[in-house]
VMD Tcl script that builds the backbone (N, CA, C; Angstrom):
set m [mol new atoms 489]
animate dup $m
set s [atomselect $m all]
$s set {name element resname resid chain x y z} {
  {N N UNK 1 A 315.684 235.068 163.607}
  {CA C UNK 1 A 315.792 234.028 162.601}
  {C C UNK 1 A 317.183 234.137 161.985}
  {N N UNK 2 A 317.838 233.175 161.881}
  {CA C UNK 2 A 319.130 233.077 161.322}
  {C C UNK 2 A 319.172 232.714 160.115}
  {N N UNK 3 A 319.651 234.004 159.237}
  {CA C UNK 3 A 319.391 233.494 157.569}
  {C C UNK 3 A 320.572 233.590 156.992}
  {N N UNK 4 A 321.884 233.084 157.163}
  {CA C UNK 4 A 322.981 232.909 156.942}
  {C C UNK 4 A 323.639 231.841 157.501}
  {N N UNK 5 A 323.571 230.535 156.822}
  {CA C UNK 5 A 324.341 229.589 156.866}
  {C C UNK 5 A 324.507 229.122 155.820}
  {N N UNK 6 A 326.046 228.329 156.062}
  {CA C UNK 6 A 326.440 228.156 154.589}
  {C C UNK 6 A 326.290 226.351 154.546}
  {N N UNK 7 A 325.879 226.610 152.275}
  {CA C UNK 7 A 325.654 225.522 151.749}
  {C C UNK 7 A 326.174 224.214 152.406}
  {N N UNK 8 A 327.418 224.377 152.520}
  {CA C UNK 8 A 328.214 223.315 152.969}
  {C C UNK 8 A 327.695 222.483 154.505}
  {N N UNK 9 A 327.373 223.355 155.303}
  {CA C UNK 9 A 326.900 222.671 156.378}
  {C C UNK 9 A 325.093 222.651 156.216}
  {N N UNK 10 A 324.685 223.170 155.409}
  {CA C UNK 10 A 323.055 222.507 154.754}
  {C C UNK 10 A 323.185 221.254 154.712}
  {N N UNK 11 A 324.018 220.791 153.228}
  {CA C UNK 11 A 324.858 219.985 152.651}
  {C C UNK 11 A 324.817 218.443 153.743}
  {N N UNK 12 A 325.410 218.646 154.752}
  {CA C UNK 12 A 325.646 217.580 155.331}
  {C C UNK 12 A 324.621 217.674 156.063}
  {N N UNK 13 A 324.096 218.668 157.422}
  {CA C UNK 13 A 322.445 218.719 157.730}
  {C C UNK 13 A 321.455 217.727 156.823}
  {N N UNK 14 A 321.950 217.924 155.207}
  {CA C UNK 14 A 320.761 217.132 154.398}
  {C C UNK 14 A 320.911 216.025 154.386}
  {N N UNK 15 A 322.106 215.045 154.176}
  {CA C UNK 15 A 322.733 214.050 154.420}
  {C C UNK 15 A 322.127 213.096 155.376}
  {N N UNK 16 A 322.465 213.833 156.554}
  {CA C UNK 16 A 322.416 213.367 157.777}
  {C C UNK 16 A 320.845 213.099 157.516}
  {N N UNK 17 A 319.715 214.126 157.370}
  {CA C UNK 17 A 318.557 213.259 157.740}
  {C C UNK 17 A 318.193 212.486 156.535}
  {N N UNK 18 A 318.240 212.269 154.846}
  {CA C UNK 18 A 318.221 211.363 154.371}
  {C C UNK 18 A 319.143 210.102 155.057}
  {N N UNK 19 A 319.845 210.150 155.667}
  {CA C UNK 19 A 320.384 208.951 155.921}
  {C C UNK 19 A 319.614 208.496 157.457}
  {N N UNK 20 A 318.426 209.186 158.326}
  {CA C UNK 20 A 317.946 208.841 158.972}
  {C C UNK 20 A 316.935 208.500 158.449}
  {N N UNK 21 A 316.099 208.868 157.209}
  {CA C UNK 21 A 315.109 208.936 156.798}
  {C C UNK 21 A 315.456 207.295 156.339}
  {N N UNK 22 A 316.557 206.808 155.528}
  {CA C UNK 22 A 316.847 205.699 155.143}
  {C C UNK 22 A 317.307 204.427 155.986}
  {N N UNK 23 A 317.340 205.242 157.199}
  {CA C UNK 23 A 317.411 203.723 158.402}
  {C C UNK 23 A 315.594 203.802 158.689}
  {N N UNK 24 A 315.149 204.771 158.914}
  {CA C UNK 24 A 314.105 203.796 158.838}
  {C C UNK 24 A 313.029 202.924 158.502}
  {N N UNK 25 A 313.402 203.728 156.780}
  {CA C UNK 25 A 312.586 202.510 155.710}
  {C C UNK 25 A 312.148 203.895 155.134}
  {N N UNK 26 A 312.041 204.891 156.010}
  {CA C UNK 26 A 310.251 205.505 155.082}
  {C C UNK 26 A 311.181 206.854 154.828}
  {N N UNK 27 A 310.155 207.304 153.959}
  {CA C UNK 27 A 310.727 209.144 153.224}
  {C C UNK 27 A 310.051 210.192 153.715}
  {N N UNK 28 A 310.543 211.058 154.150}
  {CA C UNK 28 A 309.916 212.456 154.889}
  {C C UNK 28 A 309.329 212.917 153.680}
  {N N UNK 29 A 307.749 213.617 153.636}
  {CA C UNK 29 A 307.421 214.837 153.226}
  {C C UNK 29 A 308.165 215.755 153.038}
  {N N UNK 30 A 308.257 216.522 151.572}
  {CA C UNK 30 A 308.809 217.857 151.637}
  {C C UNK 30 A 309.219 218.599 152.504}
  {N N UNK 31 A 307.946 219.247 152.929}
  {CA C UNK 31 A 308.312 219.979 154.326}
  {C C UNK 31 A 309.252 219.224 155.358}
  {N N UNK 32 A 308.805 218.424 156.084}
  {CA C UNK 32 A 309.659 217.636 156.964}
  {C C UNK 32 A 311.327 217.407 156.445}
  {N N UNK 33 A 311.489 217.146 155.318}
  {CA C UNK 33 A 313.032 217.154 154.806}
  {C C UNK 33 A 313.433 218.251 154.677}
  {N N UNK 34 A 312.438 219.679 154.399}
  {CA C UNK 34 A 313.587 220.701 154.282}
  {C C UNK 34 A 313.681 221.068 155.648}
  {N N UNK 35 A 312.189 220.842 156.688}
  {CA C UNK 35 A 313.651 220.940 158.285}
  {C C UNK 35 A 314.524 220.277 159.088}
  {N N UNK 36 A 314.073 219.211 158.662}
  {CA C UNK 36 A 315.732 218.130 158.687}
  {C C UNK 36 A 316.535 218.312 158.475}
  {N N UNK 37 A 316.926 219.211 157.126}
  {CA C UNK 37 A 318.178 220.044 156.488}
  {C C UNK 37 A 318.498 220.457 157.342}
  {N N UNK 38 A 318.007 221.863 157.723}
  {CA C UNK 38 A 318.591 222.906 158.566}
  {C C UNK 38 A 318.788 223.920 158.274}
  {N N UNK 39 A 319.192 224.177 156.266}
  {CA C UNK 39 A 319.488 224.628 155.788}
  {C C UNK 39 A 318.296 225.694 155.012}
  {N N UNK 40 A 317.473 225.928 155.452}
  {CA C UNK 40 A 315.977 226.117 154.755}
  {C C UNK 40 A 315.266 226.164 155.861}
  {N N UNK 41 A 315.682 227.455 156.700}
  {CA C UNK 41 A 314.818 227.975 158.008}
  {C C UNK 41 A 314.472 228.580 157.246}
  {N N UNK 42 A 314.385 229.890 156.519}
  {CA C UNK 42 A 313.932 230.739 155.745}
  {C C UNK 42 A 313.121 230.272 155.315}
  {N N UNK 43 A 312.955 229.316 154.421}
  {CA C UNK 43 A 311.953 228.997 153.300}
  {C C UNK 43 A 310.792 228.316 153.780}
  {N N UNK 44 A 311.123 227.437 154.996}
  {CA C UNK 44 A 310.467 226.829 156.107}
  {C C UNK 44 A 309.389 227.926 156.478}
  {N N UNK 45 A 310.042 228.661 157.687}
  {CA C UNK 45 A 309.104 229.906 157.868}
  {C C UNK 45 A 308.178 230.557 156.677}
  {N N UNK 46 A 308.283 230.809 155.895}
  {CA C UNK 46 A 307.602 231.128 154.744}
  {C C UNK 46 A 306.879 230.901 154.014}
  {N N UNK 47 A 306.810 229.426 153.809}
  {CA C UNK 47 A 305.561 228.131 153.664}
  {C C UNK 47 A 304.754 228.261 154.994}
  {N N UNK 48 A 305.219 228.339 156.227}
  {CA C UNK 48 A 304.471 228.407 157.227}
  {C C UNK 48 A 303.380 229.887 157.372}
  {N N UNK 49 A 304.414 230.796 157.008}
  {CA C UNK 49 A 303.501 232.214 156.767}
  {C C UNK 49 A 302.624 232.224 155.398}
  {N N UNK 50 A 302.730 231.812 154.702}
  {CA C UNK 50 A 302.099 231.495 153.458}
  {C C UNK 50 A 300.671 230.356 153.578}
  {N N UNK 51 A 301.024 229.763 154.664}
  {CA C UNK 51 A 299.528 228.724 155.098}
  {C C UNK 51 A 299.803 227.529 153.580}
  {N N UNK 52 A 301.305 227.281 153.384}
  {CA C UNK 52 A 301.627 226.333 152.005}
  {C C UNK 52 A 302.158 224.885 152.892}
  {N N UNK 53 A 301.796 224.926 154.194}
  {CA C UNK 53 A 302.428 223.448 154.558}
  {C C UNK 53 A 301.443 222.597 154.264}
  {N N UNK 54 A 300.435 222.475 154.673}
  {CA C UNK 54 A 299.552 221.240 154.617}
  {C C UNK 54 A 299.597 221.190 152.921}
  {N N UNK 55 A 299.485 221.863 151.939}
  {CA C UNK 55 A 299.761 221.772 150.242}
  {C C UNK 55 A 301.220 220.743 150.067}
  {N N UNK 56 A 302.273 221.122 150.914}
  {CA C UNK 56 A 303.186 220.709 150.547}
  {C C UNK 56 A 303.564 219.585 151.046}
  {N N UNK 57 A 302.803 219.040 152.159}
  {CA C UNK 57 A 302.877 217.932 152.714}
  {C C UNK 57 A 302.047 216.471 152.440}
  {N N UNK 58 A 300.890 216.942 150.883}
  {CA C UNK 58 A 299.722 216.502 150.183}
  {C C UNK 58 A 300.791 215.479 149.440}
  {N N UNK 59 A 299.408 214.484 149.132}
  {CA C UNK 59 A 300.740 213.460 147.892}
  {C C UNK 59 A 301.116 214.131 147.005}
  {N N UNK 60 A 301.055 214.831 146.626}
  {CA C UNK 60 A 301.787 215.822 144.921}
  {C C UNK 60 A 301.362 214.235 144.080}
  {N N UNK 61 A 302.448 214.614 143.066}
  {CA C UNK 61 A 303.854 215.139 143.548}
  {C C UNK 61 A 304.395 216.110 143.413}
  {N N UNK 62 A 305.196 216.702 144.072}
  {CA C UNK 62 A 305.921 218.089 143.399}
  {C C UNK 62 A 307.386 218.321 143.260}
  {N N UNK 63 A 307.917 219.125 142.226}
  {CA C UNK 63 A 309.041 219.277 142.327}
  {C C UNK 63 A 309.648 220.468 142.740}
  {N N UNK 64 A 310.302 220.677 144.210}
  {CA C UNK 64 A 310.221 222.166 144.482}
  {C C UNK 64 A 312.158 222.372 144.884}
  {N N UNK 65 A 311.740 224.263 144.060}
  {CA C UNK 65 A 313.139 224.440 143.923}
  {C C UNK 65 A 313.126 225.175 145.062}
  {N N UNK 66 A 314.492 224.333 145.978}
  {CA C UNK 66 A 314.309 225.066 147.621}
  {C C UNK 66 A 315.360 226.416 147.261}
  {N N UNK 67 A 315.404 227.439 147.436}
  {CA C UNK 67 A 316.349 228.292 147.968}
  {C C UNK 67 A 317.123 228.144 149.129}
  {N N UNK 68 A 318.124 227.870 149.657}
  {CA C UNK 68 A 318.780 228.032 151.181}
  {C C UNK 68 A 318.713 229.145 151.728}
  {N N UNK 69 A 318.817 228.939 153.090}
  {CA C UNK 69 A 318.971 230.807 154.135}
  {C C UNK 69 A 319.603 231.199 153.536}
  {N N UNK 70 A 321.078 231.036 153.081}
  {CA C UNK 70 A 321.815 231.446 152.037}
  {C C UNK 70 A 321.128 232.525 150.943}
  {N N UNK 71 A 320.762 231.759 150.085}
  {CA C UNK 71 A 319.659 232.300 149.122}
  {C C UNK 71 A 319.023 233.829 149.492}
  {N N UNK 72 A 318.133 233.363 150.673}
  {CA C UNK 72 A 317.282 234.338 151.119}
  {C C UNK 72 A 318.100 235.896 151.625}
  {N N UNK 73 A 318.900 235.352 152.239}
  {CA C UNK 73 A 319.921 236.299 153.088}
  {C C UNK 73 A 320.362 237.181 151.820}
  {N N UNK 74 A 320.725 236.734 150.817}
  {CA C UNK 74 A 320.963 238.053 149.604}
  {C C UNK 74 A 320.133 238.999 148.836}
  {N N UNK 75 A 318.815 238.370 149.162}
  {CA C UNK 75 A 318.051 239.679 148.810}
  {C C UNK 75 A 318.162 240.593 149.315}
  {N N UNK 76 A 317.713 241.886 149.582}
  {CA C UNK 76 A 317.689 243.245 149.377}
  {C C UNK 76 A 317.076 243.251 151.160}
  {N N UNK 77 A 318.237 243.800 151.595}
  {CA C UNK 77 A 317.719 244.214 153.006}
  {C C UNK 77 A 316.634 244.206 153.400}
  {N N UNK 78 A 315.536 243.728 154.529}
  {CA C UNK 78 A 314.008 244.092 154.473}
  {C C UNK 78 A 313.456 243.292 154.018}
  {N N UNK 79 A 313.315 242.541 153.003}
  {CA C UNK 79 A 312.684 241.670 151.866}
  {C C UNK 79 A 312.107 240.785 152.769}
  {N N UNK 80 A 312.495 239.915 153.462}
  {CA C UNK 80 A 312.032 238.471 153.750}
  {C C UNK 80 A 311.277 238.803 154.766}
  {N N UNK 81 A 311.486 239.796 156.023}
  {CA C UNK 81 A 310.838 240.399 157.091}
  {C C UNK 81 A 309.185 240.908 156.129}
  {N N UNK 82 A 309.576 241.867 155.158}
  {CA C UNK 82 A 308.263 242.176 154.409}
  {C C UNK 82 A 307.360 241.060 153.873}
  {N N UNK 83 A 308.176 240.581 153.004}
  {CA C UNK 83 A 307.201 239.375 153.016}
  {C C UNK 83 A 306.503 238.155 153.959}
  {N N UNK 84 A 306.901 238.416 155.122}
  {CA C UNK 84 A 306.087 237.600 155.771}
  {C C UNK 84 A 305.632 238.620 156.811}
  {N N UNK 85 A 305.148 239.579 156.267}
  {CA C UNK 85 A 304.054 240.519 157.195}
  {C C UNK 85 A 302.098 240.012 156.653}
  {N N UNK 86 A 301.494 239.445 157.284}
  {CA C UNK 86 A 300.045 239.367 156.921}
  {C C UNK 86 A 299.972 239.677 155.779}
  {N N UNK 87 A 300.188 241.227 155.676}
  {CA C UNK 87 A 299.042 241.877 154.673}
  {C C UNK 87 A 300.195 241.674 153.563}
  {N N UNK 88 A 301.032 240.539 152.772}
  {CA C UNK 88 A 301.529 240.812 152.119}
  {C C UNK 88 A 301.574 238.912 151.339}
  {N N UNK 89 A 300.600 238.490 152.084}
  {CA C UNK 89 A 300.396 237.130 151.957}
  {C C UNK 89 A 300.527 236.956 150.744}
  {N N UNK 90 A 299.720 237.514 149.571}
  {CA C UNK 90 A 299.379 236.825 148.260}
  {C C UNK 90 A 301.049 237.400 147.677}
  {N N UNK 91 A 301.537 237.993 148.150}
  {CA C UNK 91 A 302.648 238.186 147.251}
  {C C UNK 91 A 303.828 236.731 147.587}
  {N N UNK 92 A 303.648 236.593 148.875}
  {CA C UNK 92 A 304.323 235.409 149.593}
  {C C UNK 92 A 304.008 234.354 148.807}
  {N N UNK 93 A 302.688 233.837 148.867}
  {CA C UNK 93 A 302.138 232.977 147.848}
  {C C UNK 93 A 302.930 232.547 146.451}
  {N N UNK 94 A 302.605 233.590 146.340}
  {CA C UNK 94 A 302.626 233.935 144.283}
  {C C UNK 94 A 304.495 233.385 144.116}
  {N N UNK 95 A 305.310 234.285 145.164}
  {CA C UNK 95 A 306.538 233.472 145.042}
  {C C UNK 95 A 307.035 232.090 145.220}
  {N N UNK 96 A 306.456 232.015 146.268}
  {CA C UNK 96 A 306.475 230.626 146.696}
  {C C UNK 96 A 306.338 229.424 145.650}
  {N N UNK 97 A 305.177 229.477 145.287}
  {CA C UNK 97 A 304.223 228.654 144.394}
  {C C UNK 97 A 305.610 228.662 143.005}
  {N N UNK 98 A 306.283 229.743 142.389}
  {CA C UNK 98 A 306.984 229.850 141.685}
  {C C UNK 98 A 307.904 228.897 142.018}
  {N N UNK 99 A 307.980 228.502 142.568}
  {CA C UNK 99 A 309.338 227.486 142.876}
  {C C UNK 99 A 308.809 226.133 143.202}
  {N N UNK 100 A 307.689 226.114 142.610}
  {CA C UNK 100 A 306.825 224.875 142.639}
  {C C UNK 100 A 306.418 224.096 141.314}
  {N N UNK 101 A 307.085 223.051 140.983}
  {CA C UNK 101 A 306.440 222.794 139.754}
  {C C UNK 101 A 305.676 221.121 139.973}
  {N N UNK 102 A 304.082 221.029 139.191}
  {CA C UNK 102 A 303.640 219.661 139.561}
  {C C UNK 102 A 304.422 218.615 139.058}
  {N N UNK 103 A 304.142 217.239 139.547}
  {CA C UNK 103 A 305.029 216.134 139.266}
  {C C UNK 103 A 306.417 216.211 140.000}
  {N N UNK 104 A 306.785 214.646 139.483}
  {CA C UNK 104 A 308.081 214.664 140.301}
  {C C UNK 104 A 309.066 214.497 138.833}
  {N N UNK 105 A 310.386 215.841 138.967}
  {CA C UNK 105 A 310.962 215.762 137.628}
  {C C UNK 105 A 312.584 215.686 138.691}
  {N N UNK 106 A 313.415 214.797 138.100}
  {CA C UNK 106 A 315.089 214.515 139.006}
  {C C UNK 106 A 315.657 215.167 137.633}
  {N N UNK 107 A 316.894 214.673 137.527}
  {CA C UNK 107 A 317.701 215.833 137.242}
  {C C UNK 107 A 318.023 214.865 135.800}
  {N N UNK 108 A 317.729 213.443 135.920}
  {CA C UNK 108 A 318.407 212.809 134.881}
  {C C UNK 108 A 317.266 212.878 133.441}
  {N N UNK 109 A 316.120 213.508 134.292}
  {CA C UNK 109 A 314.721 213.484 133.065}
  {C C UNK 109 A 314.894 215.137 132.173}
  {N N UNK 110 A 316.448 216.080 132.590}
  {CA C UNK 110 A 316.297 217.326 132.102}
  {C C UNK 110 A 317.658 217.132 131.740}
  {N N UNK 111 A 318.743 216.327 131.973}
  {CA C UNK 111 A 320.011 216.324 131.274}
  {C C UNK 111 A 320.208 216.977 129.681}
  {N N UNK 112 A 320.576 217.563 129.645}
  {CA C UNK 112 A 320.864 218.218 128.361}
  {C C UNK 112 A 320.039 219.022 127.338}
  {N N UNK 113 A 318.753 219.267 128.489}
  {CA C UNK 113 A 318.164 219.984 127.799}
  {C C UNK 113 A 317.734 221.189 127.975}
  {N N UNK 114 A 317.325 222.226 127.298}
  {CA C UNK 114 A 316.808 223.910 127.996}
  {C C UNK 114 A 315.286 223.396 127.560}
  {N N UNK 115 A 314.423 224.040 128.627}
  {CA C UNK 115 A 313.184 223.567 128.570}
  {C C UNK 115 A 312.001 224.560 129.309}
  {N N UNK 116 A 311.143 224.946 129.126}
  {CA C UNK 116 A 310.314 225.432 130.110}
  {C C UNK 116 A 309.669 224.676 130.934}
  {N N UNK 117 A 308.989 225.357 132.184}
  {CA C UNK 117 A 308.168 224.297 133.044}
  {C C UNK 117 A 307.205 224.930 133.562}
  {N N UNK 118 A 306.101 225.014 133.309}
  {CA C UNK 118 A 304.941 225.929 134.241}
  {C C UNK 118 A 305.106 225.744 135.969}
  {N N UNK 119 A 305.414 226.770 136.578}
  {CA C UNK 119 A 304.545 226.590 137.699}
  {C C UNK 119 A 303.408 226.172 138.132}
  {N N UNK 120 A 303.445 225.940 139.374}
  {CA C UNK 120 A 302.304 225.780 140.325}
  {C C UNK 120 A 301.457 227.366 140.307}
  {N N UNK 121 A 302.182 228.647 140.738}
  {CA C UNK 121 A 302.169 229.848 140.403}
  {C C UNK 121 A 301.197 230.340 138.991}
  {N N UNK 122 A 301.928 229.625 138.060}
  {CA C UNK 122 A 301.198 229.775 136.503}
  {C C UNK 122 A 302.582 230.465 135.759}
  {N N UNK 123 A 302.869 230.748 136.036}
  {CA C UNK 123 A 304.594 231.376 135.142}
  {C C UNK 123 A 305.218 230.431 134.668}
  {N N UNK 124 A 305.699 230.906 133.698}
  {CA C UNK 124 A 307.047 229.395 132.874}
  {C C UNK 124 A 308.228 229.543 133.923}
  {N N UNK 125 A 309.070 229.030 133.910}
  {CA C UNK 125 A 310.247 228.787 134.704}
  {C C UNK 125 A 311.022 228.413 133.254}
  {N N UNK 126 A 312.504 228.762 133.342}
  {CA C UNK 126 A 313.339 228.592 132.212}
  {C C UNK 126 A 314.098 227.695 132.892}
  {N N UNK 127 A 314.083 226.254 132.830}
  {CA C UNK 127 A 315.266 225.189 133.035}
  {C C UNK 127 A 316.284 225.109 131.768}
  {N N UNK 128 A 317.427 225.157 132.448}
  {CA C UNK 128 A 318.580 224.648 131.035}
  {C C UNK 128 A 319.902 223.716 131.581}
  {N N UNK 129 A 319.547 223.218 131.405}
  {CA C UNK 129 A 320.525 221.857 131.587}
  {C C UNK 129 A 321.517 221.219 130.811}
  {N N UNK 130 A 321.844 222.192 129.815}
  {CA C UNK 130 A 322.658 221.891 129.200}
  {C C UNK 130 A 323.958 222.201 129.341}
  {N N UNK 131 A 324.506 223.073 130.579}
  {CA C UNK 131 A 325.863 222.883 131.122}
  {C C UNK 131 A 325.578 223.054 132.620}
  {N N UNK 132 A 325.698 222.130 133.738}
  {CA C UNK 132 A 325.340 222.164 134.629}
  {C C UNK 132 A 323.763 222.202 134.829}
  {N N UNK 133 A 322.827 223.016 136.279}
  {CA C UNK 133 A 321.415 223.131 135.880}
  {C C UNK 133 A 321.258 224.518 136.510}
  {N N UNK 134 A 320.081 225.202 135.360}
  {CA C UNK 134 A 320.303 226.520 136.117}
  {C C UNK 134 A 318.245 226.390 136.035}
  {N N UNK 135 A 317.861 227.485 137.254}
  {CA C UNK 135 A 316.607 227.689 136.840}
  {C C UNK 135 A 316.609 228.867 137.057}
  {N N UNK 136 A 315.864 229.527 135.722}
  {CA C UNK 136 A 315.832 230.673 135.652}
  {C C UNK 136 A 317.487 231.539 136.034}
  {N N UNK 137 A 317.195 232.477 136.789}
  {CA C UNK 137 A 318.708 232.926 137.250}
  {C C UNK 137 A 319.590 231.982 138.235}
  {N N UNK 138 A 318.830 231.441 138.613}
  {CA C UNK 138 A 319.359 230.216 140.050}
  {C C UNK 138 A 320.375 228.731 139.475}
  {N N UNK 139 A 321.241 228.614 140.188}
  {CA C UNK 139 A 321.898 227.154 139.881}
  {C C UNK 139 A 321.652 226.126 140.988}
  {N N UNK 140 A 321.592 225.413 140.479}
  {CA C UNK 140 A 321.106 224.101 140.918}
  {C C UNK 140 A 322.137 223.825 141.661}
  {N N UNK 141 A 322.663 223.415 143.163}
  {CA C UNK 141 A 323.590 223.608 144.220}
  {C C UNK 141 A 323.694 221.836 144.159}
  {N N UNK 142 A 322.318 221.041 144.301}
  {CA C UNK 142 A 322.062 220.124 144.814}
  {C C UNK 142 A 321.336 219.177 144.269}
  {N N UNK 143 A 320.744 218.817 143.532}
  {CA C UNK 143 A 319.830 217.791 142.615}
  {C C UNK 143 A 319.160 216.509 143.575}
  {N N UNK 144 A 318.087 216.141 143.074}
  {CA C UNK 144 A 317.152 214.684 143.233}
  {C C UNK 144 A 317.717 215.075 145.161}
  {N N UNK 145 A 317.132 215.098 145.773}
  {CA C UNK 145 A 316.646 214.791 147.220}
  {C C UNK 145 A 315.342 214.445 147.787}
  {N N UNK 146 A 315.065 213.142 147.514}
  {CA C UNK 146 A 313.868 212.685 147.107}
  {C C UNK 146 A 312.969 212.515 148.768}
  {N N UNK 147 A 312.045 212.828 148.287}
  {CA C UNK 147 A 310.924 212.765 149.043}
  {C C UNK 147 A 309.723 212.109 149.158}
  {N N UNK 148 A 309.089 211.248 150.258}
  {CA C UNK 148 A 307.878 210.615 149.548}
  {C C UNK 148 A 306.560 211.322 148.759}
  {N N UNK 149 A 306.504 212.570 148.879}
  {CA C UNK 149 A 305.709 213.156 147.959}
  {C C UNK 149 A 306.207 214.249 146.774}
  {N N UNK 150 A 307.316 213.828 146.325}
  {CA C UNK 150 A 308.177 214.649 145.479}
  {C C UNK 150 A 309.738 214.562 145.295}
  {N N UNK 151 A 310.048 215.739 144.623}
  {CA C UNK 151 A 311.810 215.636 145.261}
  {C C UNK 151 A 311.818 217.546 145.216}
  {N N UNK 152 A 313.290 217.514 146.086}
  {CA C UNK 152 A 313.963 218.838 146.266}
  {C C UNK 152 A 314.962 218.930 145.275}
  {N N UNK 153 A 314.956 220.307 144.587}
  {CA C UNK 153 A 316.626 220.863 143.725}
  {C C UNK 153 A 316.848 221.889 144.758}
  {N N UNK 154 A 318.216 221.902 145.574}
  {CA C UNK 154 A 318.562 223.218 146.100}
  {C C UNK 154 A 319.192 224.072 144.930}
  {N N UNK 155 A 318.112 225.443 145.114}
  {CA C UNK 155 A 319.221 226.404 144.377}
  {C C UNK 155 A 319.497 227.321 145.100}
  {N N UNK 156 A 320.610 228.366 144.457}
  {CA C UNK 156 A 321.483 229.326 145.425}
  {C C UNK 156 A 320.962 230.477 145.593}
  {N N UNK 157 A 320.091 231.257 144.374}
  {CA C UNK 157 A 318.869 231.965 144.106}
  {C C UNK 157 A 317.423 231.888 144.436}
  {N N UNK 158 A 316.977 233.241 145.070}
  {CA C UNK 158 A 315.394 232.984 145.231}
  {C C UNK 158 A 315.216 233.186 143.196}
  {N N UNK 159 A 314.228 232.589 142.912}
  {CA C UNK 159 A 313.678 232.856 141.732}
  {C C UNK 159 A 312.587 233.880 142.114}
  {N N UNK 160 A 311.984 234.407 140.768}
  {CA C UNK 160 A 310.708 235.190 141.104}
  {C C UNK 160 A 310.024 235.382 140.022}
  {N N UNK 161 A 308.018 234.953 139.900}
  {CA C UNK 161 A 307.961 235.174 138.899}
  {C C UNK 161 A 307.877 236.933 138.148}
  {N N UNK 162 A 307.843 236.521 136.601}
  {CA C UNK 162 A 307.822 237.499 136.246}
  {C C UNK 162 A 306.969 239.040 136.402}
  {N N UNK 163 A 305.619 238.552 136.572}
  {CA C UNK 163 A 304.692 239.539 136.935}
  {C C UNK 163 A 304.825 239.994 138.418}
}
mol reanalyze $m
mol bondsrecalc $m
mol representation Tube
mol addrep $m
């Protein structure tokens, strides 16, 4: 699995299939747009080991903060291999879900404000938007990449909840 590619060629990967998604009228599912990206093999695989695709492919709506391979690739040697071993599912889960919040929220409904947001997970998430957008430790790379059952924020950080 290749978990090092950079933003920049995500970036246009993402482009490219919103702009296929927009020739042909209709909007990819979550899932389906983050592998259109390219940029979100990692996170891809991981919803898949987690048994979170068919959830994420449901009408929501949801608003989910993608991490890039990028992202993933800086955790702590081992990490991403561990977490997608079986017996380590509910921890997979529990993160995952953290980067999940219900409804569909874009970037212009949090402009200038610091705010909490419950997870899907059950943890608050700390949004602050009042210089740039950060969640929690993570910055917002990418904003509103809309989806027919939601939208995507790429951030540069895995988040994690607190417990």
């Amino acid at each position: 699995m290749n978990l090092v590619k950079s933003i920049a060629a995500g970036a246009v990967a993402l482009a490219m299939s919103i702009s296929a998604a927009t020739a042909t009228g209709k909007k990819a599912d979550i899932v389906q747009t983050a592998v259109d990206a390219g940029s979100f093999n990692t996170l891809v695989s991981a919803v898949k080991a987690a048994g979170l695709v068919e959830t994420l492919q449901g009408a929501g709506p949801f608003t989910v903060f993608a991490p890039t391979d990028e992202a993933f690739a800086r955790l702590p040697a081992g990490t991403v291999e561990n977490l997608l071993k079986p017996e380590n599912k509910s921890k997979l889960v529990a993160i995952l879900t953290y980067h999940v919040v219900p409804g569909k929220v874009m970037s212009k409904d949090l402009t200038g404000k610091k705010t909490m947001a419950k997870s899907v997970e059950g943890s608050q998430i700390e949004v602050d938007a009042t210089n740039g957008v950060r969640v929690d430790s993570a910055k917002v790379v990418k904003a509103d990449i809309e989806a027919s059952n939601g939208v995507i924020h790429v951030i540069d950080t895995v988040i994690m909840p607190q417990s």
